[in-house]
C-alpha positions as CSV (number, residue, x, y, z in Angstrom):
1,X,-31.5,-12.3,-60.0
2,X,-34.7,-13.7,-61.6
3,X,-34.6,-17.2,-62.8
4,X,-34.5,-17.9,-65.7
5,X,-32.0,-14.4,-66.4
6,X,-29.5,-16.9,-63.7
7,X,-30.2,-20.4,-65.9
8,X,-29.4,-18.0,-69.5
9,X,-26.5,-16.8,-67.7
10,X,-25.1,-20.3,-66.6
11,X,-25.8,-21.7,-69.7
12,X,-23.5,-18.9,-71.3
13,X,-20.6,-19.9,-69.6
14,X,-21.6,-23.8,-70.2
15,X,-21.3,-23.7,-74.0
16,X,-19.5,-20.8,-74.9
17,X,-22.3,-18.2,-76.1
18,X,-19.7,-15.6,-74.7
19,X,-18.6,-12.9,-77.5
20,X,-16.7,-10.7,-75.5
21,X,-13.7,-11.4,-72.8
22,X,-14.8,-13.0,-70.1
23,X,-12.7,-10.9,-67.7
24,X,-11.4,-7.6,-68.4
25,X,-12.0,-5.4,-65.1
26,X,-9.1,-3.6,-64.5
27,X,-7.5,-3.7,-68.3
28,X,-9.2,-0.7,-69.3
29,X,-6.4,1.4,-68.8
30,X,-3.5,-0.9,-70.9
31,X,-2.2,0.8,-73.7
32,X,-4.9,-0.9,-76.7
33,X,-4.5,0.4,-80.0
34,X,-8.1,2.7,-80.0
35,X,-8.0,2.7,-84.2
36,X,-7.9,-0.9,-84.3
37,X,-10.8,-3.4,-84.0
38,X,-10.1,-5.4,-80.2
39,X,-11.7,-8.5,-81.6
40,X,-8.8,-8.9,-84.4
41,X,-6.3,-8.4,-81.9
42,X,-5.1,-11.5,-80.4
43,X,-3.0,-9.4,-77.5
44,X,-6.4,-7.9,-76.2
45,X,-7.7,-11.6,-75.0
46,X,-4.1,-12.4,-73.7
47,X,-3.9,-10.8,-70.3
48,X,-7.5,-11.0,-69.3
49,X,-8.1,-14.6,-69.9
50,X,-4.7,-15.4,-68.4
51,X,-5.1,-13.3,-65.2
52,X,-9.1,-14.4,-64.6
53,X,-7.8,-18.5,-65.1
54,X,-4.8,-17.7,-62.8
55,X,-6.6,-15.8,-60.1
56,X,-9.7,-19.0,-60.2
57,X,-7.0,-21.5,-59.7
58,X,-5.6,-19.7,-57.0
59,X,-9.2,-20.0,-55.2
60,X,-9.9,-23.3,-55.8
61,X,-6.9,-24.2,-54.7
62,X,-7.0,-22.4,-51.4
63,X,-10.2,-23.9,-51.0
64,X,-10.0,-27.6,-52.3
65,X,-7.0,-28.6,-53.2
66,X,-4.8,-27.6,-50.2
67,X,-7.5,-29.7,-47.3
68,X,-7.3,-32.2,-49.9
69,X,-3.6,-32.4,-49.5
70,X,-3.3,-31.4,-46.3
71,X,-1.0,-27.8,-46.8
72,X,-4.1,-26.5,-44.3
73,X,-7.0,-27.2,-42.1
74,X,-10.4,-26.1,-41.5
75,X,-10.9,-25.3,-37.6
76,X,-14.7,-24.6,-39.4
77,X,-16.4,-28.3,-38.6
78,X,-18.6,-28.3,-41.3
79,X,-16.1,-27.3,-43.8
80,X,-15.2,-31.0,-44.4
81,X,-12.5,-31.3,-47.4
82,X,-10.4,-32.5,-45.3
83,X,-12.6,-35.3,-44.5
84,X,-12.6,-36.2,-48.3
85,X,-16.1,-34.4,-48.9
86,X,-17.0,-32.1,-51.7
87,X,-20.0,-30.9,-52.1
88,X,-21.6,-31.3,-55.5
89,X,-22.2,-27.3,-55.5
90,X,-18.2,-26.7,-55.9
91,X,-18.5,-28.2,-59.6
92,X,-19.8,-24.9,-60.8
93,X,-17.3,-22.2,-60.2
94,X,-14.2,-23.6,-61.9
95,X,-16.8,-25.5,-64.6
96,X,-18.1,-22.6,-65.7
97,X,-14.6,-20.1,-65.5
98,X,-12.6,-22.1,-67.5
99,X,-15.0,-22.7,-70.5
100,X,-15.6,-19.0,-70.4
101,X,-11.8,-18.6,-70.7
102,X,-11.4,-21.8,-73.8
103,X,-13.9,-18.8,-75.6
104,X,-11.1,-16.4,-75.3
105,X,-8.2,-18.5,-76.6
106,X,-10.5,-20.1,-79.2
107,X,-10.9,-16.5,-80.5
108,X,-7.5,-15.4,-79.8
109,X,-6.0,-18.5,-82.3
110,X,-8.6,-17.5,-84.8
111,X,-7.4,-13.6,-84.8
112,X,-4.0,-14.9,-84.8
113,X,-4.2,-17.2,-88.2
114,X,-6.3,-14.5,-89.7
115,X,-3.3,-12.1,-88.7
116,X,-0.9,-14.9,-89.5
117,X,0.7,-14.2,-86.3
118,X,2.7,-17.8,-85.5
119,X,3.4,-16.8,-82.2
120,X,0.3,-16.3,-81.2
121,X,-1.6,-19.0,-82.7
122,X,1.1,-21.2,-80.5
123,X,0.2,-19.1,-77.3
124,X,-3.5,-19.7,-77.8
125,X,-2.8,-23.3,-78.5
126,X,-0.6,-23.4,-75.2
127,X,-3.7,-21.6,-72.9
128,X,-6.2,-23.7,-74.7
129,X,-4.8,-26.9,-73.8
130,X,-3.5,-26.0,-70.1
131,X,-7.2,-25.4,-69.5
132,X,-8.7,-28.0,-70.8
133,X,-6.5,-30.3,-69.4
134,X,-7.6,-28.4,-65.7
135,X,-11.2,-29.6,-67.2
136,X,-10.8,-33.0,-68.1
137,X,-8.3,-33.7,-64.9
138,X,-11.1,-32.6,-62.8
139,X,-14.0,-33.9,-64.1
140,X,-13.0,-36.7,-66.8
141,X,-14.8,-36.7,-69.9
142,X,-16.0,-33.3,-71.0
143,X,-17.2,-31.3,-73.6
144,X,-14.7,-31.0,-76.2
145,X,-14.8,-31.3,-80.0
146,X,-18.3,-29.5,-79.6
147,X,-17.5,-26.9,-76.8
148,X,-17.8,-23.5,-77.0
149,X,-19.7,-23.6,-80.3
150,X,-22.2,-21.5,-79.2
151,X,-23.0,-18.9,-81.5
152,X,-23.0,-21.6,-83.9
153,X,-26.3,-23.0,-82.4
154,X,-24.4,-26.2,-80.7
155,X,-26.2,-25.5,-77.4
156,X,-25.7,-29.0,-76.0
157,X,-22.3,-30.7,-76.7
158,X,-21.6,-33.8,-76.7
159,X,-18.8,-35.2,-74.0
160,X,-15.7,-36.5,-75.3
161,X,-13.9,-39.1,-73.7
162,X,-10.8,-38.2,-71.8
163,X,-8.7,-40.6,-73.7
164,X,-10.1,-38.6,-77.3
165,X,-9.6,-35.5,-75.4
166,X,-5.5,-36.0,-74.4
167,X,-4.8,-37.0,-77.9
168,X,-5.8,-33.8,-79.1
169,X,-4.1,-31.8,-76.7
170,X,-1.1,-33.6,-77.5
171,X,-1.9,-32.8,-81.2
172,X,-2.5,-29.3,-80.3
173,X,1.1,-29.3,-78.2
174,X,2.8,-30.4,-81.5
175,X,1.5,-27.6,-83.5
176,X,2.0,-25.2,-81.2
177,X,5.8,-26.5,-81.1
178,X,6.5,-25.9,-85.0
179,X,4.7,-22.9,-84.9
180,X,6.8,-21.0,-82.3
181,X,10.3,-22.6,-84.1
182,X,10.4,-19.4,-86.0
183,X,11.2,-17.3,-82.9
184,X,9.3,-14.5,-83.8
185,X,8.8,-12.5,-80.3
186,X,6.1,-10.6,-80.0
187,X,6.3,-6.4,-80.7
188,X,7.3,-4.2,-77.8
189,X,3.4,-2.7,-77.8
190,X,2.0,-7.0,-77.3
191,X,4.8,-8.5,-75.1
192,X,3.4,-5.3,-72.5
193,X,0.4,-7.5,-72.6
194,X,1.9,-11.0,-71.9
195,X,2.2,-11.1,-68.2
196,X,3.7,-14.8,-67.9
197,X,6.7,-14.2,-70.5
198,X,6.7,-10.3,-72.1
199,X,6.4,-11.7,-75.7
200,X,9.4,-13.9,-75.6
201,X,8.7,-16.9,-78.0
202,X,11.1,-19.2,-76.8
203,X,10.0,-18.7,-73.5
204,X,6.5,-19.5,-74.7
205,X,7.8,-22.6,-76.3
206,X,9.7,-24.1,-73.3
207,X,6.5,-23.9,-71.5
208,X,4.5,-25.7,-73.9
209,X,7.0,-28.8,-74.2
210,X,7.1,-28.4,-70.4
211,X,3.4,-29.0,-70.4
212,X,3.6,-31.7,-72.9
213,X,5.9,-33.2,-70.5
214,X,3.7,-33.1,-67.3
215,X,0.8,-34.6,-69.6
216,X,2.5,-37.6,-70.6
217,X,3.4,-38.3,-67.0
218,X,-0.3,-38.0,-66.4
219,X,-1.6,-40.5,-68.5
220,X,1.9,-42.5,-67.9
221,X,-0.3,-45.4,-66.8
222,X,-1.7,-46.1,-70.6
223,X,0.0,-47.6,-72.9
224,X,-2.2,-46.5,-75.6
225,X,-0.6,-44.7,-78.5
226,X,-1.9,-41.5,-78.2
227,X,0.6,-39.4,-78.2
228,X,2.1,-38.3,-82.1
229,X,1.4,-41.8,-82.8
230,X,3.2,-43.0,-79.2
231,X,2.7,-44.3,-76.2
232,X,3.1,-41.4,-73.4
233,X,6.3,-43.6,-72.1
234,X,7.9,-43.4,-75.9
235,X,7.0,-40.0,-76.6
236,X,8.4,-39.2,-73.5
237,X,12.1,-41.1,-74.9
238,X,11.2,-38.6,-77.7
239,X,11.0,-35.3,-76.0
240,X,13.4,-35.8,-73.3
241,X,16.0,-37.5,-75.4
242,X,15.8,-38.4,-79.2
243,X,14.3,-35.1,-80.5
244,X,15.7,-33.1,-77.4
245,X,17.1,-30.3,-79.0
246,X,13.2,-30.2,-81.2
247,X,11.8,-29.8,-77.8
248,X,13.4,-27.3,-75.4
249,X,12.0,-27.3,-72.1
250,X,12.1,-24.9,-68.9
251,X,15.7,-24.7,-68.4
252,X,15.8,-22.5,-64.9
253,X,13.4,-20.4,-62.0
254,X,13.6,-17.6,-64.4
255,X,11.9,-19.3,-67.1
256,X,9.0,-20.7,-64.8
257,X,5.5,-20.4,-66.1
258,X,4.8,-17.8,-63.2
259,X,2.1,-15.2,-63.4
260,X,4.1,-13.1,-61.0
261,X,1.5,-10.2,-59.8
262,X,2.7,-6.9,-59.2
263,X,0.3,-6.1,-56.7
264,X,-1.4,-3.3,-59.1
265,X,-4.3,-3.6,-60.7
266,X,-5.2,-5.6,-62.7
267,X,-2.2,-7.9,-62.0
268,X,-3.5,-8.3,-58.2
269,X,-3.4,-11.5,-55.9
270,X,-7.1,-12.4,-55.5
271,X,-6.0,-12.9,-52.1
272,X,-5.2,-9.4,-52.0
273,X,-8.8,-8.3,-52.0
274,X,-9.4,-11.1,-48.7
275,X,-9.9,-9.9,-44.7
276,X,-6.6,-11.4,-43.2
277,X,-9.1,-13.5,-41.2
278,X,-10.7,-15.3,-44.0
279,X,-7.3,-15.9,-45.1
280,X,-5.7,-17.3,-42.2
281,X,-8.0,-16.8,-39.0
282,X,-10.1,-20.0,-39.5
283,X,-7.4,-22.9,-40.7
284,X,-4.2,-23.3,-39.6
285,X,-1.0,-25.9,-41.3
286,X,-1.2,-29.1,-41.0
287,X,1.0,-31.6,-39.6
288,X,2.2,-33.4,-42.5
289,X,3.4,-30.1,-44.1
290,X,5.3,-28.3,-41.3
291,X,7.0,-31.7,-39.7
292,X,8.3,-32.1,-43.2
293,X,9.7,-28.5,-43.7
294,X,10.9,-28.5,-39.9
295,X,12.6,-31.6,-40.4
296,X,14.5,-30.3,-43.2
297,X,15.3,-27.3,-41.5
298,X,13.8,-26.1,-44.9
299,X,14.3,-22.1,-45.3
300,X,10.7,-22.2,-47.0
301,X,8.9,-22.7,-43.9
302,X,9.0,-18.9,-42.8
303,X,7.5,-17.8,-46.0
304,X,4.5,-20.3,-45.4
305,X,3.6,-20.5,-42.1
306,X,3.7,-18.5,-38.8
307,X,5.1,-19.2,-35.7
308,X,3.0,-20.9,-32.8
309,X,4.2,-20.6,-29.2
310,X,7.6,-19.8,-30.6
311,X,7.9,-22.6,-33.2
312,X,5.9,-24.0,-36.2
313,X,3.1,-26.2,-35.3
314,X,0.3,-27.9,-37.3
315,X,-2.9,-29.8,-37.0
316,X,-4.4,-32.8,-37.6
317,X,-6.1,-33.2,-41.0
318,X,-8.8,-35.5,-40.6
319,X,-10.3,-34.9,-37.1
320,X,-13.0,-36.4,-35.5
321,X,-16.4,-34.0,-36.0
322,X,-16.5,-31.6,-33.3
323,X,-13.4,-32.0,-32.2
324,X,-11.6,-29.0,-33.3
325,X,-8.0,-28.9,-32.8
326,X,-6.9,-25.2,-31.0
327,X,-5.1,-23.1,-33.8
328,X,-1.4,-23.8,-34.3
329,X,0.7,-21.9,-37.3
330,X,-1.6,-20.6,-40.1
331,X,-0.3,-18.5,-43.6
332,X,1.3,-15.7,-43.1
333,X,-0.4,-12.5,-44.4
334,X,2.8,-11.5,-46.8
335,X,1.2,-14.9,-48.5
336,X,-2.1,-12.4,-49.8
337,X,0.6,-10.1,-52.1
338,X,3.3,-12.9,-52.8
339,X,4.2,-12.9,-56.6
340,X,4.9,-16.5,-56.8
341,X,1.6,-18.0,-55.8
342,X,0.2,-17.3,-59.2
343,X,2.3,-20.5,-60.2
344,X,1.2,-22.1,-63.7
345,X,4.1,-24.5,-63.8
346,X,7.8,-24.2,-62.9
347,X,11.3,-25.5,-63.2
348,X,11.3,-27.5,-59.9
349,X,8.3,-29.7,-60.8
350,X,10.0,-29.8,-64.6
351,X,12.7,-31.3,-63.3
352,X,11.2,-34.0,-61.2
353,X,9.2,-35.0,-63.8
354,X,12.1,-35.9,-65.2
355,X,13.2,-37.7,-62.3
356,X,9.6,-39.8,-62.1
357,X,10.3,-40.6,-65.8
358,X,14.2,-41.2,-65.4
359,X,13.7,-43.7,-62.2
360,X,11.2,-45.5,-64.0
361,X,13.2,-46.2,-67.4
362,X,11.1,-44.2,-69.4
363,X,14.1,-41.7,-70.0
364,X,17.7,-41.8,-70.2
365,X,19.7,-40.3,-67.8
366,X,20.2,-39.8,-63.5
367,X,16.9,-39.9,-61.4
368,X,19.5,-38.4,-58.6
369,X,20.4,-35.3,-60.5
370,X,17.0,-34.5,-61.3
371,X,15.5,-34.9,-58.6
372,X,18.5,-33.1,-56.3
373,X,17.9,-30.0,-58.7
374,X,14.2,-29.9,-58.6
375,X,14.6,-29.8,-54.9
376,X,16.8,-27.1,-54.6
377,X,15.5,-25.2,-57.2
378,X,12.6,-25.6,-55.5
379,X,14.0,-23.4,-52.5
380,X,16.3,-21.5,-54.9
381,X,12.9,-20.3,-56.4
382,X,11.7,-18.3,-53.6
383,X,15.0,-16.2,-52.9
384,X,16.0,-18.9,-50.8
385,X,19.9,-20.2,-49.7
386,X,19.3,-24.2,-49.4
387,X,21.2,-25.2,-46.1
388,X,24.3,-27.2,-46.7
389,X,22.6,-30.4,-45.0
390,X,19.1,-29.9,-47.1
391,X,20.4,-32.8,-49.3
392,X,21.3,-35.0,-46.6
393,X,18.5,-34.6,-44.1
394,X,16.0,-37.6,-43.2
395,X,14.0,-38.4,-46.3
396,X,15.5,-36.0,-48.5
397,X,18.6,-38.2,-48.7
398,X,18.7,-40.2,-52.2
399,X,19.7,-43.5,-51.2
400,X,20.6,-45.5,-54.2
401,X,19.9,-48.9,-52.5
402,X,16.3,-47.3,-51.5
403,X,13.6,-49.4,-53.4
404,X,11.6,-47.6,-56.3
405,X,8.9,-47.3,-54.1
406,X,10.6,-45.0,-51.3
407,X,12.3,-43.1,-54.4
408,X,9.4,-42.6,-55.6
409,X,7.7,-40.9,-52.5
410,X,11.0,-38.8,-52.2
411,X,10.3,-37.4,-55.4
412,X,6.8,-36.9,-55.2
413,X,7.0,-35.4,-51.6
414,X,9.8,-32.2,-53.3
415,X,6.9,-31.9,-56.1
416,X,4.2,-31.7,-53.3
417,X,6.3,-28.5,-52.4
418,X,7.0,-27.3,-55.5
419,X,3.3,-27.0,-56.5
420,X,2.2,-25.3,-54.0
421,X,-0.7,-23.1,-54.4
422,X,-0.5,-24.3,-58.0
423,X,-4.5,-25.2,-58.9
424,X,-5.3,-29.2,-58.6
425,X,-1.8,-30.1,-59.6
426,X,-1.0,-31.7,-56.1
427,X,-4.5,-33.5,-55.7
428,X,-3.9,-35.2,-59.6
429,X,-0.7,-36.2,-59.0
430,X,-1.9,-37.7,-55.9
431,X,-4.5,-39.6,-57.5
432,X,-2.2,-40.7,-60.3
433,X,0.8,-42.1,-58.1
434,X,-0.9,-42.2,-54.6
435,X,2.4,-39.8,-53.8
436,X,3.1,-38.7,-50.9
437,X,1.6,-40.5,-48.3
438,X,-0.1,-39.0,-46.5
439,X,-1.5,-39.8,-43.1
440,X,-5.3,-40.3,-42.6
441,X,-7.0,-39.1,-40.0
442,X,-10.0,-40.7,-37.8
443,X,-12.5,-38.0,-39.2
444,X,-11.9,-39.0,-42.5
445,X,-15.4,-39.8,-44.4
446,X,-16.3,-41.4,-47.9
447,X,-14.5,-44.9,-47.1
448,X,-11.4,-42.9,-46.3
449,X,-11.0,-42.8,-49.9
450,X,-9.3,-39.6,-51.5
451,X,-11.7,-38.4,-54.3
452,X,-11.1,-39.1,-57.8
453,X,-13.2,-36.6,-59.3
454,X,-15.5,-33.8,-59.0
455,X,-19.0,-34.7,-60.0
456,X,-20.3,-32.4,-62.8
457,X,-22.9,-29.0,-62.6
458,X,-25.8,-29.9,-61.2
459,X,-27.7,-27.3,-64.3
460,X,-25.3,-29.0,-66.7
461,X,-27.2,-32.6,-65.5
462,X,-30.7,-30.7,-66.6
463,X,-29.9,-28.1,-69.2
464,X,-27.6,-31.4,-71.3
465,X,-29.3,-33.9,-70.4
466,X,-28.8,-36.6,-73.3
467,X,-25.2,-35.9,-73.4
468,X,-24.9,-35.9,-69.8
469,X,-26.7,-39.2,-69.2
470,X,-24.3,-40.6,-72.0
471,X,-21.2,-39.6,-70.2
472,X,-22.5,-40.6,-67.0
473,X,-23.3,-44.4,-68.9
474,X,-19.6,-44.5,-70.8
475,X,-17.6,-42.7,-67.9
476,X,-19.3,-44.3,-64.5
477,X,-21.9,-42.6,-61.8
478,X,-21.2,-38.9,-61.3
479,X,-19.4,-39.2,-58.2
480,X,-16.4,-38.1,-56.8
481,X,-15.3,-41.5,-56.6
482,X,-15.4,-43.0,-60.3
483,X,-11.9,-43.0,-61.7
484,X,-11.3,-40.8,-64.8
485,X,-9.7,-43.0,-67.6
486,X,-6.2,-41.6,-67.0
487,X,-6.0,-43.2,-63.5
């Protein structure tokens, strides 16, 4: 590719110049209206952008987050995530995706109020503000009030501070609440192109609030009122309890934001597509997530990882360069077809979220029960029996003399579980609670410090530079060590 035709093309996907869906390979065959104009129809954009977002995460989480978290590690030496580097290169992929995507649901609410569709304008709303929050979580401040303007001639946004940014997501969250109380579900000929709830409004609804929910715990650490006029810890009080019944929120496994493919195209694991050995020839598990599961005797741990010299084994995240441990239990190849890995958000992490937010007084009600059903449901989710000592194994337990601290790590231990192969959710929640511990290994580089960030594009440094330099001046240096505001 010449040149200048590759910087164009990046700076498409860096501002939005986009006019058409960004990913539609493999949707020509869905059943689309052929008298009707596809860029007034809001249920054209749905599936495409949904399935492209889902199937990115999915990547970048096998890639990144997972070494980061230790779920695997590299037996490839100079593939160092698990040493805490990232090289400033991996900026661009998920950078560029999700804006690309924003385009789609920008267009999709716009079709929808010109239809007067309420449902619709709520779903965009919904999409829109899951994937900006992906943005800003990973990078901090980002283009935002001036994104994706493209075609307006706003070539070089300005970045908006994170802090700006969550208060209009939670603005956006509102709306998108009152517009789906009118329970209109979507016609049989849409909800066939809704892959995450088949046109059902409520379910729609439920995962909004439960998004709303998992972004006040994520800037739980301000007290700013940012939030409807609230702090995050009183809108929380709001949502969970005073205005509960204004708020419905994912109420069981079956109503888990789960993008649950089918292993036809277009609704195809991205893993399906993979060699088995560049899925699971050069990494294998790592210690800190099999001793867990074996510890547990958790049923889980034969859907995840394969047996080593008759038993499940992992490695050392964070060994010494050159010193590559001999593989032990890696992913099991069922993993490259498994519906549930394209996981946007479900009823296990829901629920200890409410747990996190119950133990710390934010909420009424029992931290126990919440956190004993997120766990379970967390097994229950898969197909799974929990075993009738799961609840009463070694750090599973909930001892009510335990401090806040130790609760705290039991909590946020089930949720590492629960999100996995779900995008960067593990890694943020890491870097917001420091939860769970995890071990550190003598390999371990950058101070041994987990990093907070990923620096931005390298071409968005060059082709913004004003606004870039600004950010970089309000925000801190473009490293993967400056703290975004919400941490």
């Amino acid at each position: 590719m010449k040149p200048l035709k590759r910087l164009f093309l990046l700076l498409l996907a860096a501002v939005g110049l986009a006019t058409a869906p960004a990913c539609t390979d493999g949707f020509k065959n869905l059943n689309i209206n052929p008298n009707q104009n596809p860029n007034v129809i809001p249920e054209t954009l749905l599936a495409p952008a949904l399935t492209d977002l889902v199937k990115r995460n999915m990547d970048r989480c096998f890639r990144i987050t997972n070494e980061l978290m230790q779920v695997h590690v590299s037996r490839v030496d100079n593939d160092e995530f698990h040493r805490y580097v990232i090289r400033t290169a991996e900026a661009d992929y998920m950078w560029n995706g999700w804006y690309t995507q924003l385009t789609d649901f920008r267009d999709m609410y716009a079709s929808a109020a010109a239809l007067k569709s309420n449902t619709f304008m709520a779903i965009a709303r919904i999409c829109e503000v899951w994937t900006f929050s992906l943005l800003t979580d990973t990078f901090g401040d980002v283009p935002y009030s001036e994104a994706i303007q493209g075609r307006t001639g706003q070539l070089q946004p300005k970045f908006d501070r994170q802090e700006d940014i969550y208060r209009d997501l939670f603005t956006k969250l509102e709306e998108a609440n009152e517009l789906l109380k009118t329970n209109v579900n979507l016609t049989a000929d849409q909800a066939q192109l809704d892959p995450l709830f088949q046109g059902n409004a409520l379910k729609w609804r439920k995962f909004g609030n439960s998004l709303y929910l998992r972004l006040l715990l994520r800037v739980s650490n301000r007290t700013d009122a940012i939030a409807n006029g609230l702090s995050p810890q009183a809108k929380l009080r709001d949502l969970v309890n005073t205005h509960a019944a204004d708020y419905p929120l994912i109420s069981s496994n079956a109503e888990s934001a789960i993008l649950r493919w089918t292993g036809t195209a277009p609704y195809q694991s991205p893993f399906q597509t993979y060699r088995t050995a560049d899925f699971n020839a050069f990494s294998s598990m790592s210690e800190f997530f099999i001793n867990n599961l074996v510890e547990w005797n958790d049923p889980r741990l034969a859907k995840w990882a394969t047996l080593s010299n008759g038993t499940y084994e992992g490695i050392q995240s964070g060994y010494l360069p050159t010193q590559i441990p001999a593989a032990k239990s890696t992913y099991p190849t069922a993993l490259m077809t498994e519906p549930l890995l394209g996981n946007i958000l479900n009823y296990p992490e829901v629920q200890l979220l409410l747990a996190e937010a119950a133990l710390r007084g934010w909420i009424a009600g029992d931290a126990k029960t919440y956190y004993e059903t997120g766990a379970t449901n967390g097994i229950t989710l898969w197909g799974l029996t929990v075993p009738a000592t799961f609840l009463t194994a070694a750090d599973v337990k909930w001892e009510p003399a335990s401090s806040d601290a130790a609760k705290l790590d039991q909590i946020h231990l089930q949720k590492y579980y629960a999100l996995f192969f779900t995008d960067f959710q593990q890694w943020f929640e890491y870097r917001r609670t420091g939860h769970p511990v995890l071990p550190l290994g003598p390999g371990l580089k950058n101070n041994r410090q987990m990093p907070a960030r990923i620096n931005y594009p390298l071409y968005v440094q060059s082709l913004n530079q004003v606004n870039y330099q600004a950010a970089v001046a309000d925000q801190g240096p473009d490293d993967i060590n400056t703290k975004v505001w919400w941490q």
